[in-house]
C-alpha positions in Angstrom: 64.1 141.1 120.4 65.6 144.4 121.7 68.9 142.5 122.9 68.9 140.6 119.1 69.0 144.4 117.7 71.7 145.4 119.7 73.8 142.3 119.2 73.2 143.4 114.8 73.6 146.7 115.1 76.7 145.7 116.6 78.2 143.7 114.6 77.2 146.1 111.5 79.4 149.1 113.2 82.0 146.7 113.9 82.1 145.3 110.0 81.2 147.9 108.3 82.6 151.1 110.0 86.1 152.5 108.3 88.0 152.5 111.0 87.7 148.7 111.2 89.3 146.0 108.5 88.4 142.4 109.8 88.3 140.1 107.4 85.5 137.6 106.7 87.9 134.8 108.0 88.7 136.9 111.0 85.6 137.8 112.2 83.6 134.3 111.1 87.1 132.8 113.3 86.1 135.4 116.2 82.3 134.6 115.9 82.6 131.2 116.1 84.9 131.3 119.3 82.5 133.0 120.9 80.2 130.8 120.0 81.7 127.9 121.1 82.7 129.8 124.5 79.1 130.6 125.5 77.8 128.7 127.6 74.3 130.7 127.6 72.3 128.7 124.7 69.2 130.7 124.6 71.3 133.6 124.1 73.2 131.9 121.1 70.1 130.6 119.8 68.5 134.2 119.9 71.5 135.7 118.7 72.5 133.7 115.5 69.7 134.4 113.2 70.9 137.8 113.0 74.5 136.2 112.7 73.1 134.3 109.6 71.3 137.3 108.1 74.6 139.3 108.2 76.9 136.5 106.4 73.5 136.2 103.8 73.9 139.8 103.0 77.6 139.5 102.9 77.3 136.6 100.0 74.6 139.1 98.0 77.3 141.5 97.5 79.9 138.6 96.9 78.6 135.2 95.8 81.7 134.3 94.9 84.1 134.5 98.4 84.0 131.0 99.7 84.6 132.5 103.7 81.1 134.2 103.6 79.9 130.9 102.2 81.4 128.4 104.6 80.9 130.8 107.5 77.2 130.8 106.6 76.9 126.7 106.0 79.0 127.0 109.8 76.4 129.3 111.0 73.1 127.2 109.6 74.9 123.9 111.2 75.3 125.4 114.3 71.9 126.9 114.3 70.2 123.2 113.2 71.9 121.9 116.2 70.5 124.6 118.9 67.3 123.5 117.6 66.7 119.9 117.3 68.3 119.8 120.9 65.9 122.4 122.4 63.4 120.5 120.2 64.4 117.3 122.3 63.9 118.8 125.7 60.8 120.9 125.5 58.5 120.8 122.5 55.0 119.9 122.0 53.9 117.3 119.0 53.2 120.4 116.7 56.7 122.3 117.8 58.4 119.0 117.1 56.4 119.1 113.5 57.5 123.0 112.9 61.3 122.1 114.1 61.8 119.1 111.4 60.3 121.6 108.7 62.7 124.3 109.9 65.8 121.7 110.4 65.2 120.1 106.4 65.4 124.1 105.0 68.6 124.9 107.4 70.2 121.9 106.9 70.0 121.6 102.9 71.0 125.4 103.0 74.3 125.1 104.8 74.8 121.7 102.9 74.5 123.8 99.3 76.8 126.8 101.1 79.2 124.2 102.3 79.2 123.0 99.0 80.0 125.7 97.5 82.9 127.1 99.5 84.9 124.2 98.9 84.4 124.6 95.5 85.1 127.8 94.7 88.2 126.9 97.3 89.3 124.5 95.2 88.1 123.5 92.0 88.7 119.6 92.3 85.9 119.8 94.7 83.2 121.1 92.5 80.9 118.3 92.5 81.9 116.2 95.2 78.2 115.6 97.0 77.5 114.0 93.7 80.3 112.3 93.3 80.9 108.3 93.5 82.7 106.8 96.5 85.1 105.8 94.2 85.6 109.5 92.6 85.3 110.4 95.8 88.2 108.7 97.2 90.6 109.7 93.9 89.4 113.5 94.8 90.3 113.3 98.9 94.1 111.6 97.6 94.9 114.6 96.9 93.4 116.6 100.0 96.2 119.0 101.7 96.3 120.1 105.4 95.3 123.7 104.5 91.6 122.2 102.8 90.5 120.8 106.6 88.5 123.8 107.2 86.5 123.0 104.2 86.3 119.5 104.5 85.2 119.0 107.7 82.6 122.3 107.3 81.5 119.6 104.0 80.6 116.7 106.5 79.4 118.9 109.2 76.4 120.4 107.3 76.2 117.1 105.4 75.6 115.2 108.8 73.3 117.3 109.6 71.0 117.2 106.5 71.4 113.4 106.6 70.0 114.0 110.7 67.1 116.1 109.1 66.1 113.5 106.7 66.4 109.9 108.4 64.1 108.6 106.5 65.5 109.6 103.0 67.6 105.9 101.9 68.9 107.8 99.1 71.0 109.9 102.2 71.6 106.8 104.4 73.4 105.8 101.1 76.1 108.6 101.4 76.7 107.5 104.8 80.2 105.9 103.2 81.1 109.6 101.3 80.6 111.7 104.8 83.1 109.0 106.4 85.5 109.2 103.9 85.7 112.7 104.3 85.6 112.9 108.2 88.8 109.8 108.0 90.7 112.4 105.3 90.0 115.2 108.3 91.7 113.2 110.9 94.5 111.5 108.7 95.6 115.3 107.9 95.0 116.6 111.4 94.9 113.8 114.2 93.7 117.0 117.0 91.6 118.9 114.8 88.3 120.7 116.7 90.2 118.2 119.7 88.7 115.2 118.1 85.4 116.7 116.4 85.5 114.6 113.5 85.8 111.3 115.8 83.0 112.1 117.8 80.8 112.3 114.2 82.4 109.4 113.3 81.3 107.4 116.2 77.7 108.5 114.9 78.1 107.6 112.3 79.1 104.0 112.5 76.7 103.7 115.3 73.6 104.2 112.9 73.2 100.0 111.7 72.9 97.5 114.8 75.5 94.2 113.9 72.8 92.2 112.9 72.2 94.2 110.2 75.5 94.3 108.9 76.4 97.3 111.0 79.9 97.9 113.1 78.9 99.8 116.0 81.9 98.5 117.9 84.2 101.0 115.2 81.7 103.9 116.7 82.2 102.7 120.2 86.2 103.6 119.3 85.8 106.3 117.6 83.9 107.6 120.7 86.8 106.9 123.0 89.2 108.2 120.8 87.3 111.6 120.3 87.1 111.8 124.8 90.6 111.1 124.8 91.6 113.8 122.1 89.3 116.4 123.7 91.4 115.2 127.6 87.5 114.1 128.3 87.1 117.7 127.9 83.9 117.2 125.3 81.3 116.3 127.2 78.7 116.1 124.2 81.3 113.1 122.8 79.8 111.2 126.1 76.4 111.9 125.4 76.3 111.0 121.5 78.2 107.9 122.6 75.5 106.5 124.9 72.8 107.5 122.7 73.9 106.0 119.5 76.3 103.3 120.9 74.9 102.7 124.3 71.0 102.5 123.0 71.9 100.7 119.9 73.7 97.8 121.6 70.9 98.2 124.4 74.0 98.4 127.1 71.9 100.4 129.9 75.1 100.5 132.3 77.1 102.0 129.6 74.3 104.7 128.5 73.6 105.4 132.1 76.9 105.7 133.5 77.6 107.9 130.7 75.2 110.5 131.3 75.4 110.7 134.6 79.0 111.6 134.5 78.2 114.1 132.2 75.9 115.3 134.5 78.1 115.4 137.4 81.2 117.2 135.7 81.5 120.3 136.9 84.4 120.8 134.3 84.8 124.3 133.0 87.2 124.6 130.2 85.8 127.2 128.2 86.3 126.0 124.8 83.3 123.6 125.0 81.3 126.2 127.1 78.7 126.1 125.1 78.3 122.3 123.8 79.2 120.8 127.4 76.0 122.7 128.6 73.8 121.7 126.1 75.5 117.8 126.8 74.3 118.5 130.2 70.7 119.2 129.1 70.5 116.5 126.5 71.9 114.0 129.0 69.1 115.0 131.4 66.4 114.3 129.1 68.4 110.6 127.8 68.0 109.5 131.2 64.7 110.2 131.6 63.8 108.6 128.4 65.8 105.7 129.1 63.3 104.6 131.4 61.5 103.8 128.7 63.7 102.8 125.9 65.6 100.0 127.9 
């Protein structure tokens, strides 16, 4: 607790004193670098509450500037993802219980925050959670280069709520909507996050087994194509991709060989500090489970 009050009263003299001008975009850009560049999660996962708390007092004085209100949905997603991981590896039945309640609050927050950057962005978003696939499609025509940062901050926290609430159909159903906007991402921006929105598109399409009308083999190459973006750099890309892929086609050599590379890498570019060492824990615990899944 005493390092979480130094890390805020921190950041407070670094925002707030006169000397210093950062911008919300600067300092949600310099956050989220380190961030990603830590490769200590308990830290991180100590750490960003007060992050969150900062960007929420931030929007009180100005509900209105879409960088507070992106950086937060950024924040909450990031935040939802520290925890159903460390929910994975470690927590009792009643943790898990506590987690899930936790993740359904975070992950409907930072969708509505998400939401609400983009359209206070950029008007022609406004409504575009609600919208039909077919609106949908009319609206993302028009989608620039400059709107990625909104767009894919849009799919992120929806992902995420969708993860929180697999058992809501009316979600599964917008399945389609978060494609269409992760295939907008990558049509402006081949590279962007090195292949992010591949990797969440291999999720996605990896979600229905074939003989239900799924296409899991369009995961399986979004997968590969979000490794070969990263230069097999993402680690976590590997681990989602025997997971959903290599679990739901019930290919054992692929899921193991997978995680066990993982495992192995001793790479250390410092960009996926943080999500190639929680790949390395998740990947521990899919191999164990696998015992029993296969």
């Amino acid at each position: 607790m005493k390092k979480i009050l130094i890390i805020l009263n921190c950041i407070i003299i670094v925002v707030f004193m006169n000397a210093c001008s950062l911008s919300v975009d600067t300092f949600a850009n310099n956050l989220d670098k380190a961030i990603r560049t830590n490769d200590d999660p308990t830290t991180i996962s100590q750490a960003l509450p007060a992050y969150i708390l900062l960007i929420d007092s931030m929007i009180e004085s100005n509900p209105e500037d879409e960088s507070s209100l992106k950086a937060s949905a950024d924040l909450l997603n990031a935040y939802s993802g520290l925890i159903s991981i460390e929910a994975e590896i470690s927590a009792s039945d009643e943790e898990t219980q506590r987690n899930e309640e936790r993740l359904r609050i975070l992950t409907q927050k930072s969708l509505n925050r998400a939401s609400e950057a983009i359209c206070i962005y950029e008007n022609r978003y406004c409504g575009i959670i609600s919208s039909n696939y077919e609106g949908l499609v009319k609206i993302l025509n028009k989608a620039e280069e400059e709107d990625i940062a909104y767009l894919f901050s849009l799919a992120q926290s929806w992902t995420g709520k969708l993860q929180a609430n697999r058992e809501d159909w009316n979600l599964t159903a917008k399945i389609p909507h978060i494609k269409m906007i992760l295939k907008t991402v990558v049509k402006l921006d081949n590279n962007w996050q090195q292949g992010s929105a591949y990797m969440y598109l291999g999720v996605l399409n990896s979600l229905i087994p074939a003989a239900l009308g799924g296409k899991p083999e369009i995961g399986k190459s979004y997968f590969e194509t979000a490794i070969e973006v990263s230069n097999q750099n993402n680690m976590m890309a590997k681990v989602l991709y025997a997971e959903y892929y290599g679990r739901l086609t019930f290919n054992q050599n692929l899921h193991n060989s997978l995680l066990e590379e993982v495992i192995k890498n001793e790479n250390s570019n410092k960009e996926f500090g943080l999500m190639n060492t929680l790949a390395k824990l998740k990947a521990k615990q899919l191999l164990k489970s696998g015992s029993d899944y296969f």
